[in-house]
C-alpha positions in Angstrom: -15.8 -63.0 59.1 -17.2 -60.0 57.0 -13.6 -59.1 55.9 -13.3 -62.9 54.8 -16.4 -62.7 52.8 -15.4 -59.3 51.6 -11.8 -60.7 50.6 -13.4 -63.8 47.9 -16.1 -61.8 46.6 -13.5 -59.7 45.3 -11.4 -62.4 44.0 -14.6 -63.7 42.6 -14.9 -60.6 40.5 -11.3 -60.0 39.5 -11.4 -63.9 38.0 -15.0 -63.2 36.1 -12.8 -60.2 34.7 -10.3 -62.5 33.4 -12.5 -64.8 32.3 -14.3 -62.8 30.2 -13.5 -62.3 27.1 -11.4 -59.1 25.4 -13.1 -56.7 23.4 -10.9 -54.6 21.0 -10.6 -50.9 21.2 -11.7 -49.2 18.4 -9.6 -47.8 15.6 -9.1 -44.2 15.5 -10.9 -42.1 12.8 -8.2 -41.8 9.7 -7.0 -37.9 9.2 -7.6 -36.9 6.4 -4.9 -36.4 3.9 -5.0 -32.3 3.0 -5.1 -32.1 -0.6 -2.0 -31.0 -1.6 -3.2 -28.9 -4.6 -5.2 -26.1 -3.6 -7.1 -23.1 -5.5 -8.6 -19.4 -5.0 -9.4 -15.9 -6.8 -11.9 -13.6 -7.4 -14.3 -11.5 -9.8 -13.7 -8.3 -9.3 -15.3 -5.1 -10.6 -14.3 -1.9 -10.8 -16.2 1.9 -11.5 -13.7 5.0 -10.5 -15.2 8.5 -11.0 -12.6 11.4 -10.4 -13.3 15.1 -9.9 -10.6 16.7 -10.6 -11.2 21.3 -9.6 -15.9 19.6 -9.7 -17.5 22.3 -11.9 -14.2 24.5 -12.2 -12.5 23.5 -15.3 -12.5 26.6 -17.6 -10.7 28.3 -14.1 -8.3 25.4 -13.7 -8.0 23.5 -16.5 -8.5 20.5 -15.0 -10.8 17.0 -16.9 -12.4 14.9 -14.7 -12.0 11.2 -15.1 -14.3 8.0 -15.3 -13.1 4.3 -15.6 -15.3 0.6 -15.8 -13.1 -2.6 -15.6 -13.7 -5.9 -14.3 -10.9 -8.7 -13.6 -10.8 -12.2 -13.0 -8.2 -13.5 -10.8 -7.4 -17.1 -10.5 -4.5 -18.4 -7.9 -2.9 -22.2 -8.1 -0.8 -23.6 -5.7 0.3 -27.7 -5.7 2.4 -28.5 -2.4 4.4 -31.9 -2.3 3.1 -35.1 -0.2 5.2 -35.0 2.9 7.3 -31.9 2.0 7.4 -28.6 2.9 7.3 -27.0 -0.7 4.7 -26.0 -2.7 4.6 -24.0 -6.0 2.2 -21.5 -7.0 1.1 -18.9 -9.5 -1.3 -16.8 -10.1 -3.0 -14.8 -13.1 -5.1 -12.1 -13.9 -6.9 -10.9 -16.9 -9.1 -8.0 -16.8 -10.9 -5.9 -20.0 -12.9 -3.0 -19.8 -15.2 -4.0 -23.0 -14.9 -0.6 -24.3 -12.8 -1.2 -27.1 -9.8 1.1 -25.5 -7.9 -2.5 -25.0 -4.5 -1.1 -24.5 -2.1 1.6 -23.0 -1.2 3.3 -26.8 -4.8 3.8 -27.6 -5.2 5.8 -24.7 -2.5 8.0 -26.3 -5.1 9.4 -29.3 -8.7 10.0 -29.2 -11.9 8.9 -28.5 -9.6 6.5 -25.9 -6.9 8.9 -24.9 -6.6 12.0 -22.5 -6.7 15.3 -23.5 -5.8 18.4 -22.2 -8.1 21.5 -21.7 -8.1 23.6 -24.9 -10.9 26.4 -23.1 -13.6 24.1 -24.5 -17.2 24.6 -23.0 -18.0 20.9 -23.1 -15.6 19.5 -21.1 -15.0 15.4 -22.1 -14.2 13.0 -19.6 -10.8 11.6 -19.5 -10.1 7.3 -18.3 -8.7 7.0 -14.9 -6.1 4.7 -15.9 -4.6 4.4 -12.2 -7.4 1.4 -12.4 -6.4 1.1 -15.4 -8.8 1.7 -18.0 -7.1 -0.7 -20.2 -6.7 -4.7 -20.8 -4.5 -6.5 -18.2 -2.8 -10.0 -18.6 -0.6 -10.8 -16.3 0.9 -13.7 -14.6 1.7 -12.1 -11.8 2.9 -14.7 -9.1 5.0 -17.5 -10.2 7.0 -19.0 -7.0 8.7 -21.7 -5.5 8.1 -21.7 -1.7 9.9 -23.6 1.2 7.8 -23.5 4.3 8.2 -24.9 8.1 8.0 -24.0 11.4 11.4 -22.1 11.8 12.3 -21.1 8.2 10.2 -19.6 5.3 11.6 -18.8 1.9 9.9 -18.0 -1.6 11.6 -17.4 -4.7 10.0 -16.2 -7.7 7.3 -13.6 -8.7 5.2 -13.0 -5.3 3.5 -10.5 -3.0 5.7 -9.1 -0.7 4.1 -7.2 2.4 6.9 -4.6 3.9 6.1 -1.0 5.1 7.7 0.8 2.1 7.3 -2.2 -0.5 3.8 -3.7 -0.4 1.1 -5.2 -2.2 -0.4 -2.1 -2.4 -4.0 -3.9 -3.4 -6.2 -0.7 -4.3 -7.4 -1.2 -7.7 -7.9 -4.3 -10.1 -4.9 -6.3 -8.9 -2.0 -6.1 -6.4 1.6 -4.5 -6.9 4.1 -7.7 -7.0 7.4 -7.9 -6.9 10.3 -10.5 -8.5 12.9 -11.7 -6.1 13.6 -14.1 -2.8 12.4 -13.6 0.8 13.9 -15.5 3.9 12.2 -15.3 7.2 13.9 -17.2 9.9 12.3 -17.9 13.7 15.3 -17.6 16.0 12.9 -18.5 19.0 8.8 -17.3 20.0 9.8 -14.2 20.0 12.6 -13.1 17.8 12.7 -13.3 13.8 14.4 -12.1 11.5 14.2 -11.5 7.4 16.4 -10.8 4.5 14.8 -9.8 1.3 15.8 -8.8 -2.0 13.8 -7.7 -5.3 15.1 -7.2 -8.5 12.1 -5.9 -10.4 8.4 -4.9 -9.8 4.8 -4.9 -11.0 2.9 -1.9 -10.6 -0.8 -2.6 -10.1 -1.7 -0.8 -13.9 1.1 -2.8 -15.5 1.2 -6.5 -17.0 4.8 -6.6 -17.1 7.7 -6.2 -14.2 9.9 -4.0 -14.5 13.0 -2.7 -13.1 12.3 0.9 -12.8 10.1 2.4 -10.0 7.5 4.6 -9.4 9.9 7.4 -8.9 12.1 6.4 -11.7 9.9 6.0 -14.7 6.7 7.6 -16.3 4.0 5.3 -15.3 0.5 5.5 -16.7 -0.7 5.0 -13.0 1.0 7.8 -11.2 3.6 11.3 -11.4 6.6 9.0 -11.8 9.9 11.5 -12.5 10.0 14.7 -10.9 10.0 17.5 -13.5 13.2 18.7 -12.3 15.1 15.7 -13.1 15.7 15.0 -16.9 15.0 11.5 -18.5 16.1 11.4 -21.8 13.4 10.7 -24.6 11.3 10.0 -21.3 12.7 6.5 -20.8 12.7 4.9 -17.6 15.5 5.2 -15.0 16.7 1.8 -14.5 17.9 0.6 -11.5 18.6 -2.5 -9.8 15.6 -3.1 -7.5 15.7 -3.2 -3.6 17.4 -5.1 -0.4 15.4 -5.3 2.5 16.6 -6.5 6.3 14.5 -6.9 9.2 14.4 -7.8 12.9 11.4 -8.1 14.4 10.1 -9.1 18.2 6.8 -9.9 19.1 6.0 -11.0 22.8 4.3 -8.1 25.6 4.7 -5.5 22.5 5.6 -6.3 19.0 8.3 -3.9 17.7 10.4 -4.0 13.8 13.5 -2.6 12.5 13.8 -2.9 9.0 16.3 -1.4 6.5 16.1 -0.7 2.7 18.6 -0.4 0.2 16.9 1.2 -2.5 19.8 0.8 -5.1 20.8 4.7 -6.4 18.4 5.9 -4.9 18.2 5.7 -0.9 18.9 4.2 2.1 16.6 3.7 4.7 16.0 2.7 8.2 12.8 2.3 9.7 11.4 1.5 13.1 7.7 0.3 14.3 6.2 -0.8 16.9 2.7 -1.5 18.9 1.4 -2.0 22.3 -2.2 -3.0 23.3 -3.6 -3.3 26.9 -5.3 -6.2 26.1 -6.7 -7.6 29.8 -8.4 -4.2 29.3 -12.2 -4.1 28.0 -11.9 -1.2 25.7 -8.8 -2.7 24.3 -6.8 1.0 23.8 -3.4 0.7 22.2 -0.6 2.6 21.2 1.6 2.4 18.1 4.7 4.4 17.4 7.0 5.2 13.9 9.8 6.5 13.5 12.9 6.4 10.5 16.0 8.0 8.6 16.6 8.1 4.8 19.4 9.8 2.7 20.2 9.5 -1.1 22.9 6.6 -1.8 24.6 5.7 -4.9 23.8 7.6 -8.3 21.2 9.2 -6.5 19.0 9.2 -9.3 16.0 11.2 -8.4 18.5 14.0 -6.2 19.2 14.6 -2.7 17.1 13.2 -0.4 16.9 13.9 3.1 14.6 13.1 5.3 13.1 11.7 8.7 9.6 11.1 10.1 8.0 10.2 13.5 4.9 8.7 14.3 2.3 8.3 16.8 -1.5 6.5 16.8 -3.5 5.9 20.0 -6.9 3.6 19.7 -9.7 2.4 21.6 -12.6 0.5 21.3 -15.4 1.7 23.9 -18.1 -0.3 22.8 -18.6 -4.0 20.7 -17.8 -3.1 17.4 -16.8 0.4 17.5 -12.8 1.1 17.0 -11.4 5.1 17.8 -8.2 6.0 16.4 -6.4 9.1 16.2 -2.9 9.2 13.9 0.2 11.7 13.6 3.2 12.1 12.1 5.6 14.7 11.2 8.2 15.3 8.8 10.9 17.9 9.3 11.6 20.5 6.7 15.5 20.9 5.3 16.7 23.6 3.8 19.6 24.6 1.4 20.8 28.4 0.6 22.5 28.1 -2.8 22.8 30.2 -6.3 20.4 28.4 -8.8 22.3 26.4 -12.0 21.7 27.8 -15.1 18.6 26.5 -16.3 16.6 26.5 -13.4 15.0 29.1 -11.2 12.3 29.7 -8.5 9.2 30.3 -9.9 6.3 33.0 -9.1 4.5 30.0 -7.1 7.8 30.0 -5.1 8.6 26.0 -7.0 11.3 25.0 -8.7 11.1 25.5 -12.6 13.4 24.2 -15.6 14.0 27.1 -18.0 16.4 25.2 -20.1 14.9 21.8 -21.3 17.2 19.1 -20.4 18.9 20.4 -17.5 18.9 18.3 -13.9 18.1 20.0 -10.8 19.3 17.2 -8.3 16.7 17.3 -5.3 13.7 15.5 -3.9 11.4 18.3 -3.8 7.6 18.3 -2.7 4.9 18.5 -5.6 1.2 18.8 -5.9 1.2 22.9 -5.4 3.8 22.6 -2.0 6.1 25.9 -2.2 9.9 24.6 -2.4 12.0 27.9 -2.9 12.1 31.3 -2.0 14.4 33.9 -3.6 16.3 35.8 -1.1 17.2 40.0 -1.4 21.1 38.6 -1.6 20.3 36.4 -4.8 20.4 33.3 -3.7 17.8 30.6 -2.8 16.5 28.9 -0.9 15.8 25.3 -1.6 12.8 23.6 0.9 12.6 19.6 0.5 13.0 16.8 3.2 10.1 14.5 2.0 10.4 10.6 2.3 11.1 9.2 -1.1 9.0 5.6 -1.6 9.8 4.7 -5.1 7.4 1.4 -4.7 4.1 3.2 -2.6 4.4 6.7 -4.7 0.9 8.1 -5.5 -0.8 5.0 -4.4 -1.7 6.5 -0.7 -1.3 2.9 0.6 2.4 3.7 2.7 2.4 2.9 6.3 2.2 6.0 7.9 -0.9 6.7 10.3 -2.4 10.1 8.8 -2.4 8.5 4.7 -6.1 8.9 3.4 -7.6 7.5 0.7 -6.0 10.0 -2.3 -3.3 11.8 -0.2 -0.8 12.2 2.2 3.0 13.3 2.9 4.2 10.7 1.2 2.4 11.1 -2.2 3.4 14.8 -1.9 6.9 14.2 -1.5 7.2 16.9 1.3 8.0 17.8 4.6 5.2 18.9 7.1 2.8 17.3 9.5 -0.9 15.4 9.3 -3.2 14.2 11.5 -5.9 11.6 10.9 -9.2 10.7 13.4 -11.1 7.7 12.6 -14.0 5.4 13.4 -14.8 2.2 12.3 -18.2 0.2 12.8 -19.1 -3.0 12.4 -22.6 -4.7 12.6 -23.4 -7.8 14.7 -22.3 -10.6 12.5 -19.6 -8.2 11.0 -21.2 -8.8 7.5 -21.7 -4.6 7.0 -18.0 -2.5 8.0 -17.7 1.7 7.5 -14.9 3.3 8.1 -14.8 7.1 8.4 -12.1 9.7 8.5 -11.3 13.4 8.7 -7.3 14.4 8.0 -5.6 17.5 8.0 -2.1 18.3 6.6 0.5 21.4 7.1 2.2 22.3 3.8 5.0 24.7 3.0 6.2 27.3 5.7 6.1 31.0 6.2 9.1 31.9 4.2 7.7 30.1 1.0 4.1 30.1 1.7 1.9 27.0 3.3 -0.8 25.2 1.1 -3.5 23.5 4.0 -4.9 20.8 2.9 -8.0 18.0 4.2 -9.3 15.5 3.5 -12.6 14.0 4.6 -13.0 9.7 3.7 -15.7 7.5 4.2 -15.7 3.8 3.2 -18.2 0.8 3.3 -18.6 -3.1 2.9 -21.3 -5.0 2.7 -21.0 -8.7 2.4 -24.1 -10.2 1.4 -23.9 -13.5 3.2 -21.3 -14.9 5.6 -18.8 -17.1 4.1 -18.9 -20.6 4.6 -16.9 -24.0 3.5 -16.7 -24.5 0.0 -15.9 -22.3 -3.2 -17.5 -19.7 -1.8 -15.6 -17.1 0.2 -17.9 -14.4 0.1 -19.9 -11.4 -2.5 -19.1 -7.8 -1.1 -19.9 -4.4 -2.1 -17.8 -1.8 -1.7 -18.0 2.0 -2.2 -15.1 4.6 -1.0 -15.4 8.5 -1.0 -12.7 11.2 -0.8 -13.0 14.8 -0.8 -10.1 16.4 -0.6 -9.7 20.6 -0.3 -6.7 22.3 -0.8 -6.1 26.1 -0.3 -4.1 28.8 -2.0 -3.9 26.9 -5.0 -4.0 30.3 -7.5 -0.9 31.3 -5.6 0.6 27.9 -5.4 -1.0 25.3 -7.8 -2.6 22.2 -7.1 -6.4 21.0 -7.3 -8.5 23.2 -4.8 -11.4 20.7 -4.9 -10.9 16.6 -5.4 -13.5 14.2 -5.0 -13.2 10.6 -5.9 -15.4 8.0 -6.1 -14.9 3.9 -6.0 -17.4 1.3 -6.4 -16.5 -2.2 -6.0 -18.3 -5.6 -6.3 -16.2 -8.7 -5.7 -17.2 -12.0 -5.9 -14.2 -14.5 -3.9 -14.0 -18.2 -4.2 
């Protein structure tokens, strides 16, 4: 009886169920369309103080340098409704409102340089590696084809490689003209092909198609003295190919190669490894690659190899350890010196006879490169990794670069090591990073020139970004102080110290 009852009170409910009439479902919320044209930049000021020997000039002849500029950068980019392609460009403009507007008038006085004439008063020269000078510059201009498997831009761009980069240290970023293909073979294998006709250098408004080791930039060394440019023109070459395969799964590892036409061949291996079920979160990072001179060989014979090792940690929240190291071996030739050239009293390559060649990659900045042996010949010391788009800029890839300095800005052979500590506050609105480096110079045959450097950088962000045009207001200041020793036997600056101050507004 109960199960009877049971039984229609059921069927008594499933008909009230049907009887009753059907309610809609509510329409899902509309996404939102993205808008397809987008907008960024930023305001960015500049003030670069150099000390160049401190309070030593009449003893080694050296100016120190001061530089104000402010820039404005502002980047567009429109990408097509249903479509993977977007186009984009971006320009900068930046003035120094001293009235020394351009590169020529820093070539006279009151704008230009000047060399030591034994004056008591020493002047102050620009620093025009910020530059001191006007910038105008479109800088990006690309067409960019983008989806979950292949990635290609043509055009002016940035281009991020280990040994062709950004390089973003000063007003505005190094950029480079050419196409880039990236394509995802699966999760964990990709691979790129690259090549770049012409670059920017981050104190020019203008792309060129010389380099950093083949021209006579305002911003940087450029050409070696040994190798002859006639009328100081630019060796012009024709730009760069790049190939890499990369993996990226329990470790991420690269292996990329560079043609850098007449001038070198490279190949170049990376790769990192981070425990990362562990609390402290310690990793390990490795570098390693192989260059030699290829084509006309422009800038000489180059020969060289580097390894690299960095190990890090984080013990606490917010505190990151590192410790960096890499060598470079020396090489060596025995030969009799051309006419026109011979090994100096600082035991360095010297050009007796204007307009002659020598044809190495030799190490600068007060590095010992020869030695004269009892039978009459010499000795010729080079090996250094030649980086004809990071030269001088101290932004290359390997782990013991500091903030002025490092192997590969002295073109030489020799070894460095680099400790480091970074800390961040709470809300990660205030970062410092600070760092002590040492670097091995020369050898015993020629004579060594030890060098340190001690770094110490900070940001402050005065309030957290949030949605909207703002992206943040930062200030910025960097410190260097580099010593070098033997520099009366040797040359080179004994004393460096470098300051940057930066305020940066992002929207």
């Amino acid at each position: 009886m109960f199960v009877s009852r049971f039984f229609f009170a059921l069927v008594a409910v499933m008909a009230a169920q049907l009887a009753a009439p059907v309610m809609a479902a509510p329409a899902p919320k509309p996404t939102p369309t993205p808008n397809p044209f987008q907008y960024s930049g930023y305001v960015r000021s500049y003030y670069f103080t150099r000390q160049n020997a401190t309070g030593y000039p009449q003893t080694f002849k050296a100016i120190n340098q001061a530089s104000f500029n402010t820039a404005i950068s502002l980047h567009l980019q429109y990408t097509f409704e249903n479509s993977p392609i977007t186009i984009g460009g971006t320009y900068l403009y930046a003035n120094p409102l001293n009235g020394c507007t351009t590169p020529v008038s820093h070539l006279s006085l009151p704008c230009g340089k000047q060399s030591f004439t034994g004056q008591f008063n020493v002047p102050t020269n620009p620093d025009d590696t910020l530059p001191g000078f006007v910038l105008s510059t479109l800088y990006e201009a690309y067409v960019q084809y983008k989806d979950p498997t292949l990635y290609f831009k043509i055009g002016d761009q940035l281009f991020t490689t280990p040994w062709a980069n950004p390089s973003d240290s000063r007003l505005k970023p190094v950029a480079f003209e050419g196409g880039d293909l990236t394509y995802n073979f699966n999760r964990q294998w990709t691979g790129e092909a690259a090549y770049m006709d012409r670059f920017e250098s981050r104190a020019s408004s203008a792309f060129d198609n010389a380099t950093m080791l083949t021209s006579h930039p305002v911003d940087g060394p450029g050409v070696a003295a040994n190798i002859f440019t006639p009328g100081g023109s630019s060796i012009t070459t024709s730009g760069f190919g790049y190939a890499r395969l990369g993996y990226s799964g329990t470790f991420t590892a690269n292996l990329h190669f560079y043609d850098f036409i007449d001038i070198a061949n490279a190949l170049w291996f990376d790769g990192k490894y981070m425990w990362a079920k562990s609390h402290s979160k310690p990793f390990i990072a490795w570098q390693a690659g192989a260059e030699q001179n290829t084509g006309r060989a422009v800038i000489g014979k180059i020969s060289s190899s580097i390894f690299g090792l960095q190990l890090g940690v984080s013990p606490w929240k917010n505190v990151d350890l590192t410790v960096g190291y890499n060598y470079v071996p020396q090489q060596s030739d025995t030969i009799t010196l051309p006419a026109g050239v011979a090994c100096g009293s600082n035991n360095q390559i010297k050009i007796t006879t204007p307009g002659v060649t020598f044809p190495y990659f030799l190490p600068s900045g007060g590095t010992t490169n020869c030695f004269v042996n009892a039978t009459g010949t010499t000795t010729v010391y080079y090996g250094g990794w030649a980086s004809p788009y990071t030269d001088s800029y101290a932004t290359d890839t390997l782990f013991c670069t500091s903030i002025s300095q490092g192997l590969i800005d002295r073109r030489s052979p020799g070894s460095g090591v680099k400790f480091a500590v970074t800390l961040q506050t709470g809300d990660h609105r205030g970062r410092l990073i600070a760092s002590q480096a040492y670097y091995q110079y020369g050898n015993s045959a020629a004579g060594t020139s030890p060098t340190q450097e001690t770094d110490v950088d900070g940001t402050w962000f005065f309030r957290k970004p949030a949605s909207g045009p703002y992206h943040g207001l930062l200030i910025r200041h960097r410190y260097a102080e580099r010593d070098q020793k033997n520099t009366l036997l040797y040359g080179g600056t004994p004393v460096f110290k470098y300051n940057r101050t930066q305020l940066e507004f992002d929207f």
